[in-house]
N, C-alpha and C positions, 0 to 999 in steps of 0.2 A: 504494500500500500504506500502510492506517493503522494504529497499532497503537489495540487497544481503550481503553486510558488518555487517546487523545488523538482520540478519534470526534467524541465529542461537548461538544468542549473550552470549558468555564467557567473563569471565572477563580477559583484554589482558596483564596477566601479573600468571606466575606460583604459584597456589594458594598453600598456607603452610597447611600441610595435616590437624593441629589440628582445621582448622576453617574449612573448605571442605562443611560445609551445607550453603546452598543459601540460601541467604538472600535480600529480596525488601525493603528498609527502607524508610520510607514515611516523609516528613515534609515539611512543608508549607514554612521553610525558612535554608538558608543554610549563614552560613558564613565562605566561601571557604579561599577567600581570595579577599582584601582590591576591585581591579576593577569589581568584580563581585557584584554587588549591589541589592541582593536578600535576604535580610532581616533587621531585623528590632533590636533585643537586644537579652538578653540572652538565648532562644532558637536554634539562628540559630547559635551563637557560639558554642554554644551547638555540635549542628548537625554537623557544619565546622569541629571542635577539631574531634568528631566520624568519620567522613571522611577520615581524615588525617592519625588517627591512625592507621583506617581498611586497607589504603593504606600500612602504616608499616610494618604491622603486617601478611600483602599479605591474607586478608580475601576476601571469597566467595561472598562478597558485593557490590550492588549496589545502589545508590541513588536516591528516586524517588522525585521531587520536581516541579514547576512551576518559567518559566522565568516570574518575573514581569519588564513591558516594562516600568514605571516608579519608579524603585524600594520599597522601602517604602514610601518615600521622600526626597528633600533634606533641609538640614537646613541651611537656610540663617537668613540676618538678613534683617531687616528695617530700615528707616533711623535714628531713636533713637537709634539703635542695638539690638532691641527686636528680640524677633524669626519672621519665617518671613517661611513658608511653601512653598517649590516652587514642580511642578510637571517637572522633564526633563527625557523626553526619554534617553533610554540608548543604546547604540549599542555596539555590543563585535564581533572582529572578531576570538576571541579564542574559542567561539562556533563552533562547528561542526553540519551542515544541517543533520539530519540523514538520511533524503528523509520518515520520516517516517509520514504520515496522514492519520488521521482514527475519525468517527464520534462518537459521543457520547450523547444520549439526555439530554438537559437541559432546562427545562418547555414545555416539550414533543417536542422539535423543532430538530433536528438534529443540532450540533455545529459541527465544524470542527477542529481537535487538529493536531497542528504541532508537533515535538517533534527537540529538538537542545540538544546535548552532547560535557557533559565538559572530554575530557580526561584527564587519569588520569596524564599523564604525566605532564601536564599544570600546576599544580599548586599541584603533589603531593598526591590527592587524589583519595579516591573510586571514581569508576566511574557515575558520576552522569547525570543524564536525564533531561530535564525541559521542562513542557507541555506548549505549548503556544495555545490560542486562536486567537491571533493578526495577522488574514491572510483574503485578500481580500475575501474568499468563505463564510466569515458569515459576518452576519449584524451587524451595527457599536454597539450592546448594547452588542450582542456574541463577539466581540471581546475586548469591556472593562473588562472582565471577571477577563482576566493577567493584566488590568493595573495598579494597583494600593493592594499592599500586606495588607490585612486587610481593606478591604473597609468598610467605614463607612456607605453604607447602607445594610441594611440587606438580601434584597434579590441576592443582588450581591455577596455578602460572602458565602449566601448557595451556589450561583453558582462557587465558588472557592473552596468549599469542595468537591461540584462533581466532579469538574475539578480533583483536587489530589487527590482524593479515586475512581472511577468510574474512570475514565482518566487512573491514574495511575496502577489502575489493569489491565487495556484494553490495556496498553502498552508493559503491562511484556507478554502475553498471544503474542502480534503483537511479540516481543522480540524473542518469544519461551525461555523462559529465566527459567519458571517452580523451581521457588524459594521455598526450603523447611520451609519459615518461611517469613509472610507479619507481618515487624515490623511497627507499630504506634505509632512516635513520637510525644506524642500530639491525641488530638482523631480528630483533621479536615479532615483526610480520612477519616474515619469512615464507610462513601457512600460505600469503598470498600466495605464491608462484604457484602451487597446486590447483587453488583456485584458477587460474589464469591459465593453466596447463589446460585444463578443460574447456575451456575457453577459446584457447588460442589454438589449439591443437599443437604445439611444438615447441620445444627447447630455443628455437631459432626464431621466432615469432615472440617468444617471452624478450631473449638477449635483445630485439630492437625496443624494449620499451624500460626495460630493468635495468637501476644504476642501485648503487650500496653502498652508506659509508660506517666504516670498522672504526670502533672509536677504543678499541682496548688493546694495549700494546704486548699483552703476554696471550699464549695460545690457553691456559689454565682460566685465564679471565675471561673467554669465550663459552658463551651459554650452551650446555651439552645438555641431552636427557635420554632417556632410554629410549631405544628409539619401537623397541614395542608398546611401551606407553602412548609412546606418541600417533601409533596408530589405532590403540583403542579409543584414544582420547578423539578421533576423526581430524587428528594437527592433517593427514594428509590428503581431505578432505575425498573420501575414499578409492584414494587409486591402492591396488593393490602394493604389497612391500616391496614384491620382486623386481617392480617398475619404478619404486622411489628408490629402489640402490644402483638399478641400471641409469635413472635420470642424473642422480647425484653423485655416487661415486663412492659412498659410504658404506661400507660393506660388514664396519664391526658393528656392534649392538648399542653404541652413544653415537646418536643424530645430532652433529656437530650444525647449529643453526647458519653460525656464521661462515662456514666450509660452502654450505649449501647457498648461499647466497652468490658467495664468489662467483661460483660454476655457473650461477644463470645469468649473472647481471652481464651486461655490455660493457661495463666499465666501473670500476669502485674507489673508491677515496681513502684515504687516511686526513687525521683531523691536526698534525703540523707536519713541518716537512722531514723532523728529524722523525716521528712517528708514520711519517711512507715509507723513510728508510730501512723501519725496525719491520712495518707491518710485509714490505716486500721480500725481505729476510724471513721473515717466520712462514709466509705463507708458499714462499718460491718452491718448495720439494712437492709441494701438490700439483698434480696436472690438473690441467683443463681451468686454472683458476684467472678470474677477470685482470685487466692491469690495475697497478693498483696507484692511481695518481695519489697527489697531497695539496689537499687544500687546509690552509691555516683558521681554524675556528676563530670566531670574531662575536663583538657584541655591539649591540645598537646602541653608538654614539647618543643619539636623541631621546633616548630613553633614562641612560644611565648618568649621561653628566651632568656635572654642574654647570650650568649655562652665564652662570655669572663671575666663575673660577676665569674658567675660560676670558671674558668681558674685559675681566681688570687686565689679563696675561696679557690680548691682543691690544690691548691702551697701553701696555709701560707702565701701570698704577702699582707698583708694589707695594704701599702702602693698603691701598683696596684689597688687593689680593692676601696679604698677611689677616686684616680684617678679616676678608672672607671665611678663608680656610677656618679661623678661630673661630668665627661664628658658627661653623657647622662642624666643628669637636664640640665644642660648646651644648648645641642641640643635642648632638647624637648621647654626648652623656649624661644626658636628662632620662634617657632613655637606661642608661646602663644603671644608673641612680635608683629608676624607679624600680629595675627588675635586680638589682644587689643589694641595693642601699649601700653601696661603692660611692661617691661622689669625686669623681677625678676634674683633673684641674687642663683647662684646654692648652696652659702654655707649657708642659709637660711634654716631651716629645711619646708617643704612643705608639706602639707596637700592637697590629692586630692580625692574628692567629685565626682564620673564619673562613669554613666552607664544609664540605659533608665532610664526617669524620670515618676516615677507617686507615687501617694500619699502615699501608706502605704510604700515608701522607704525613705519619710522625706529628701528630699535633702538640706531643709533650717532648718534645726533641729538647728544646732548648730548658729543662724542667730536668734532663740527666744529669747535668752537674750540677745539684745543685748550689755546692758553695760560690758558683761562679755567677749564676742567677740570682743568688741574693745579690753579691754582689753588685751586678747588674740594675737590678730594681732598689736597691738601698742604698744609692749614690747620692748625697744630700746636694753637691755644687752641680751635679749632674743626672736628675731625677727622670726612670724611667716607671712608665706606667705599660702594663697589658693586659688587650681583652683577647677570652677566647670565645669562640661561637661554633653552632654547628650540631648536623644532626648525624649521629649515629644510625644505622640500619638498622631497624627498632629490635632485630635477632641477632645484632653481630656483639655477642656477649663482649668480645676483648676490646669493642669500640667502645662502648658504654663503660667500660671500667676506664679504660685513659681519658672519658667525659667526666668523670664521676671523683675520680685520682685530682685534675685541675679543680675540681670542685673543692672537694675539701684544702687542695693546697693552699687555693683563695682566700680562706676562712682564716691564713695566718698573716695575710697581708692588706691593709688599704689600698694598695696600688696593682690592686689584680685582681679581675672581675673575669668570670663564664656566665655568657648569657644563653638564654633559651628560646624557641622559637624564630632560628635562622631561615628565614625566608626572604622573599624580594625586596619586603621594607625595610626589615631591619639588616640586610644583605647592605642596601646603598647607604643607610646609617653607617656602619660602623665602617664600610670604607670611604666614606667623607672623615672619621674619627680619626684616621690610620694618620701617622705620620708616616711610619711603615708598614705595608702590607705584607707580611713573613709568609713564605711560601717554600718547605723544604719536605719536598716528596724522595722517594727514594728513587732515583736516575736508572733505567729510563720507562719508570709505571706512569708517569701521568702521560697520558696518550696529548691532550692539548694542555688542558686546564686555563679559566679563562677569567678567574676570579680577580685578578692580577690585573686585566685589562681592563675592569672598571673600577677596581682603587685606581688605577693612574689618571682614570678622567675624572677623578673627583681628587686631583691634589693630591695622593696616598704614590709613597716611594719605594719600589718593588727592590725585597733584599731577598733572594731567591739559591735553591740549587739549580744546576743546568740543565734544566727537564722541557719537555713540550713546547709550549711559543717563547717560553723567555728565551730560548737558541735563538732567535729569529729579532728578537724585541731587545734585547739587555746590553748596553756597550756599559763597562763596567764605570763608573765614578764620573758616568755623563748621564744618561738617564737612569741608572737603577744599580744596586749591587747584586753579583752572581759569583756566588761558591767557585772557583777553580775547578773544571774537571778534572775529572783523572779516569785511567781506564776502570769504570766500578763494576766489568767482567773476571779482572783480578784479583779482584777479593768480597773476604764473603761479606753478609749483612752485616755483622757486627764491626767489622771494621773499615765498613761506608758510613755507617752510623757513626762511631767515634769522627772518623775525616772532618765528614760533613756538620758537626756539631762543632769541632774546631775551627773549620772553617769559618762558620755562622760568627761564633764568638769574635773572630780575629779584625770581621769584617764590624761589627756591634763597636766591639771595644773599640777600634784602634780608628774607624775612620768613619761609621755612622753619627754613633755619640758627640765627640768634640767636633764633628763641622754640625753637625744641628745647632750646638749650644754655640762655637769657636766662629762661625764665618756662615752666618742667616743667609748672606749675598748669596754664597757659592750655594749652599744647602736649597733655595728657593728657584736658583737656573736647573738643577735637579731635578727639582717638583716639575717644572718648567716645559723641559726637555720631555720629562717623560709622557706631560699632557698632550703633549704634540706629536711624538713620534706614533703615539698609542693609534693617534685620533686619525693618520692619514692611513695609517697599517694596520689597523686591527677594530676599524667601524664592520659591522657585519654589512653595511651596504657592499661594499670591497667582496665580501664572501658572498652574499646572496647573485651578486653578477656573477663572480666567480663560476659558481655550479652551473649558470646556464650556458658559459663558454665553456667551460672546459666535460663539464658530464653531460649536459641535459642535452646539446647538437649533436644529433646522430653523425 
């Protein structure tokens, strides 16, 4: 059932000739903007900034994604103030009913999918669609399906990949929408190709429409599952087994999603360019696999900066521009105040630790030594302050404890606050707060990471290991500081971890500190440099063009 507004659906705004090929962009999570609570960390920003820009830029694109009825989670605390996982339904009346329902099998059962549209007007972006399960015509385990983004148990997540690959083809088709290019961001559609195997009748008929971009730089980080599961679960929307090992190439018993993707798409992505290098390496021993280009993740300039940071930079007002910057530490820890009762001081140079937490990003890195951290933070002619933030994967027991470790560490210090509820708001808070935005992943896990590129448009000064865009982005002691590499295939974790912790330190101590406090001039060309470089390199307009030159032209 379609309703007539959305038969024969164009995108309702005059599309700019040079992007004119249609495009279905698929992902499991979108970060629109702040009320819309449909995902989880760097991904959906990701997808949100590509959004936005596509919206600018008036491209041929539409969004295909899943409302989750309990978003990812929310993060509260307990009564120690440890994290504290809560599940709250979410309701939006800025959705749009589209009248659109249509079934689709999931463990051979018929489910039932609603469909709700975000206009674009609402919030600026491409037009986006979101499959819901969550309607009284299926049984209460069909309709957990949307509840919860990234469900921790297994068979439920295959059932959310069918949802947005099998779901979301069967919508564009309801659509009449006939998109010259089905992008997967992320392999969690995947399901689609099978859908569209039927469809298209052919492997070679799928390659002209199918592009893919891999955003996880280890082969272990790519989503496996049984792959007899996956056919009871109907992930291959019922072609027989013997025909998805001859289509794909998988022959042992884990249905490698993102393997499978390769093999169909026309052409795939990496999300930087040192991450095309690692992902062309990891994946180069498999035959038949797509090439694998590198486009640099990026975030929407017009979204995320300060528009008045900026004002003073391009006038010569340094004076304004010092103003500025203070008045929004200032703000942002009214915010930290009210959720600590921390009260920090804006002329305090700040250090901020913030974005989804899990292990190889080391959020307690600089917390290992600690004599050298007090240190650090207990310099009375040279006072530093730090916040941390950031969501834990509400099952990843070890992330939650090094959430929960800063927490109580807090509790012995004034000058050191963990907040809760890292999201889009409180996301451009605290990197408007950052004097430093500290970024020390373990080399080379972060595939992009892009948190970094919006502290720098709000005034915030990237002190970084050499990982994902900062390769691309970081001249060291001119726009931002960056850890020295080293070969960190030579040695194990523990003694990348020591390196990179000294390094951190050497750079802190010896030349972040005394030019913050020693030389404002030099410290403020810094800030400077980096709002500029950030802004001409790493606007996601630059990325959203990108995709249509370089993957989306046949």
């Amino acid at each position: 059932m379609t309703t007539n507004s959305f038969r024969n659906y164009t995108v309702p705004f005059q599309v700019d000739e040079r992007y004119s090929k249609k495009v279905a962009y698929f992902s499991m999570e979108f970060a629109v903007h702040q009320p819309l609570k449909i995902y989880s960390g760097g991904l959906g920003f990701l997808s949100g900034s590509h959004l936005r820009s596509a919206y600018e830029l008036k491209q041929n694109l539409i969004g295909i994604g899943i409302l989750w009825k309990y978003g990812y989670y929310d993060q509260a605390r307990n009564q120690d103030q440890t994290l504290q996982v809560q599940w709250n339904e979410k309701i939006y009346n800025f959705l749009e009913d589209t009248g659109i329902k249509f079934q689709i099998p999931i463990h051979d059962h018929p489910v039932w999918v609603k469909v709700y549209y975000l206009n674009p007007t609402t919030f600026n972006s491409a037009p986006l669609f979101l499959l819901s399960t969550d309607l009284p015509e299926n049984d209460y385990v069909s309709q957990t399906i949307c509840h919860r983004l990234y469900d921790a148990n297994t068979a439920t997540k295959v059932a959310q990949f069918i949802l947005l690959g099998i779901g979301g083809a069967k919508l564009i088709d309801e659509l009449n929408f006939n998109p010259d290019v089905y992008h997967l961001n992320e392999a969690h559609a995947m399901s689609s190709v099978f859908y569209l195997y039927k469809k298209l009748g052919s492997v070679e008929e799928i390659k002209k429409k199918l592009v893919f971009t891999t955003h996880t730089p280890e082969e272990a980080g790519n989503e496996k599952h049984d792959i007899f599961l996956c056919e009871k679960m109907s992930y291959f929307y019922g072609m027989p087994l013997e025909k998805v090992r001859e289509l794909t190439g998988i022959y042992d018993d884990q249905f490698n999603h993102s393997l499978a993707a390769l093999r169909f798409a026309r052409i795939a992505n990496g999300v930087s360019q040192l991450h095309g290098e690692v992902s062309r390496t990891m994946w180069g021993h498999y035959d038949k696999v797509a090439p694998i280009k590198a486009i640099t993740n990026a975030q929407n300039w017009k979204y995320w900066a300060d528009k008045q940071l900026y004002r003073f930079m391009e006038e010569g007002n340094d004076f304004g521009f010092d103003d500025r910057k203070r008045h929004l530490k200032k703000r942002a820890f009214d915010i930290v105040a009210d959720q600590t009762g921390k009260l920090l001081d804006p002329d305090v140079l700040t250090i901020v630790w913030a974005r989804r937490f899990a292990g190889y990003k080391r959020a307690e890195l600089l917390t290992r030594d600690l004599a050298r951290f007090e240190r650090l933070i207990n310099n009375i002619n040279r006072p530093v302050q730090i916040i941390w933030a950031g969501k834990p994967y509400p099952v990843d027991y070890p992330a939650i404890s090094d959430f929960n470790h800063l927490v109580h560490l807090s509790k012995k210090y004034d000058n050191v606050a963990v907040c809760v509820g890292y999201e889009l708001a409180l996301s451009k808070r605290l990197k408007q707060a950052a004097d430093i935005w500290l970024n020390n992943p373990r080399v080379p896990r972060e595939a992009s990471g892009t948190s970094g590129m919006t502290a720098a448009m709000n005034g915030a000064v990237n002190v970084s290991t050499h990982d994902g865009w900062i390769c691309e982005f970081i001249n060291h002691g001119n726009n931002g500081f960056v850890v020295p590499p080293i070969d960190y295939t030579a040695v194990n974790v523990h003694e990348q971890d020591a390196y990179d912790l000294e390094e951190l330190y050497k750079i802190l101590e010896e030349q972040v500190v005394p030019m913050y406090y020693g030389n404002k001039d030099t410290w403020r060309q810094i800030v400077k440099n980096g709002m500029r470089d950030v802004r001409i390199q790493f606007d996601s307009n630059r990325m959203a063009h990108e995709y249509y030159e370089e993957m989306y032209k046949a």
